[in-house]
N, C-alpha and C positions, 0 to 999 in steps of 0.2 A: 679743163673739160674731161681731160683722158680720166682722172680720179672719180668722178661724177658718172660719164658716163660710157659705154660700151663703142669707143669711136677710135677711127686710125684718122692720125694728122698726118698730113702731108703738105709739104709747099711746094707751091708752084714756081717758076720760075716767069718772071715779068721784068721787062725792061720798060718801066716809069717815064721814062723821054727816050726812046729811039734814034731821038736826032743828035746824042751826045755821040761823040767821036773817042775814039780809041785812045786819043788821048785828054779826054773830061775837056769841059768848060768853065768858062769864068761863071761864077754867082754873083746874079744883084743880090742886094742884101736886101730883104723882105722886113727885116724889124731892126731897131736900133739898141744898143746897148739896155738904154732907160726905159726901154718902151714897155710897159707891165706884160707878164706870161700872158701867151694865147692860149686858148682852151686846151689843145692839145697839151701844151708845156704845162697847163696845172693838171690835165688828166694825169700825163706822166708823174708827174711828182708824188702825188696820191697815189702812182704804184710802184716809188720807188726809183722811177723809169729816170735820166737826165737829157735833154733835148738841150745841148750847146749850143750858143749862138756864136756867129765868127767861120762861118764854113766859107772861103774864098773861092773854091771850086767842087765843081757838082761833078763826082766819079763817073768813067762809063764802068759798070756793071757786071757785064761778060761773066770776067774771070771767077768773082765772087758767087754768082749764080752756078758757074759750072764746078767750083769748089763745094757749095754746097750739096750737089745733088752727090758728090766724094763724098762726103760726111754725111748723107743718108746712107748711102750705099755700105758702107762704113758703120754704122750703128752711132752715129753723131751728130746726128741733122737738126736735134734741138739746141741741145749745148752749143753746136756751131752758130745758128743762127743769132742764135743771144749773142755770143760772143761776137760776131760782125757785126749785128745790133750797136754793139754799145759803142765796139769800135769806130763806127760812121756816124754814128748821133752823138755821142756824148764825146769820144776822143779826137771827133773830127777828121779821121782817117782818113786818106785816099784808100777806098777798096778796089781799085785796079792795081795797085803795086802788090808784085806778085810776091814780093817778101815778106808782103804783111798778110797778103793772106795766107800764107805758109804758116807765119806766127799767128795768126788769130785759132787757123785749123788746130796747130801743137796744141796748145793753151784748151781746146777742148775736146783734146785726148786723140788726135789724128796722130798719124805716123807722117811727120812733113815732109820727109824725102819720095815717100810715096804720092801725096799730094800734088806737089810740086811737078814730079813726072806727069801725072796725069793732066794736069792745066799746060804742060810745057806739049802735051801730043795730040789735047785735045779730045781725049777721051771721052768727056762728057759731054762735048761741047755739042752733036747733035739732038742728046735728049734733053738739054737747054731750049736750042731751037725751037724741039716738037713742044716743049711744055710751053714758052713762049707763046706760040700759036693755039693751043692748048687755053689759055688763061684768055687769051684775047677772043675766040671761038664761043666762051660759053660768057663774054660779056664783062672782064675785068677790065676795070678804067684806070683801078688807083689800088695802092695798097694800106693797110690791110685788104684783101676783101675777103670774106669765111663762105666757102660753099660745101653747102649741105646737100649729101645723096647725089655729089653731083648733076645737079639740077639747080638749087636754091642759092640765094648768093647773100649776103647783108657787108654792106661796105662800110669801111673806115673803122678805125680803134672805136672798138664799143662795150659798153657797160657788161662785166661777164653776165650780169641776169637778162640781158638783152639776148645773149645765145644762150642760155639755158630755156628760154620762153621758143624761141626759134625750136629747138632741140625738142619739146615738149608736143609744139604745135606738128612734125614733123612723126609723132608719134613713137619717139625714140624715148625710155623712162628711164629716169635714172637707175645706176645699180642700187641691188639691196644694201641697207647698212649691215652689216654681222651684230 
């Protein structure tokens, strides 16, 4: 979208289940080996994207949320996210092990001893909170959600011309081409 059109992204920080404990919970398992892709898992693959199946337990959150708002702060809040991204869906990760998010941080371009302090002091950890409440405040259920002008919201992984149409209706045009 940033290429198209005149926009600043930001993520919000959300916690998907609340009720997970510090130290994650077991997962039922929602689909079976043989069981053909759900929409989701063929959207992804159509972008490349990998949605693993096999996750035994569902991460608490926290730490990866308060390491990413480090990697915005940082100048690495996209490259991070992909990289945790792929880490939790495709590699199966626990993203509460705070070793791995140190290694996922390196891997896109953080300084991990700096990292590492700041998740160990908790530095970020109350504009986690605020953003938290923040997402919850203006009506986040689930993620994706994309809000526009903060005000306008369209939830779940959606077709980019789906936000380019959002984008348009919003009165926002795209940049010129040279």
């Amino acid at each position: 979208m940033q290429r198209e059109f005149e926009i600043d992204v930001r993520f919000a920080p959300f916690l998907l289940d609340p009720s997970i404990p510090p130290e994650g919970k077991p997962r039922r398992q929602q689909s079976q080996p043989g069981d053909p892709p759900s929409p989701l898992e063929l959207r992804g693959q159509s972008l490349g994207i990998t949605f693993n199946r096999g996750r035994e337990r569902t991460s608490y959150s926290l730490a990866a949320l308060e390491a990413a708002e480090f990697a915005t702060a940082n100048g690495a809040g996209i490259p991070f996210h992909k990289a945790m991204f792929e880490a939790y869906f495709t590699g199966l990760r626990d993203i509460s092990d705070l070793g791995l998010i140190v290694q996922v941080g390196e891997t896109a371009g953080l300084d991990g001893p700096a990292l590492r302090h700041a998740l160990e002091t908790g530095e970020y950890r109350q504009q986690v909170i605020d953003g938290i409440g923040w997402s919850r405040s203006v009506g986040v259920t689930a993620i994706p959600t994309f809000v526009f002008d903060d005000q306008y919201g369209v939830v779940g992984a959606q077709d980019y011309s789906v936000l380019q149409d959002v984008m348009r209706e919003l009165g926002h045009a795209p940049r010129a081409t040279p």
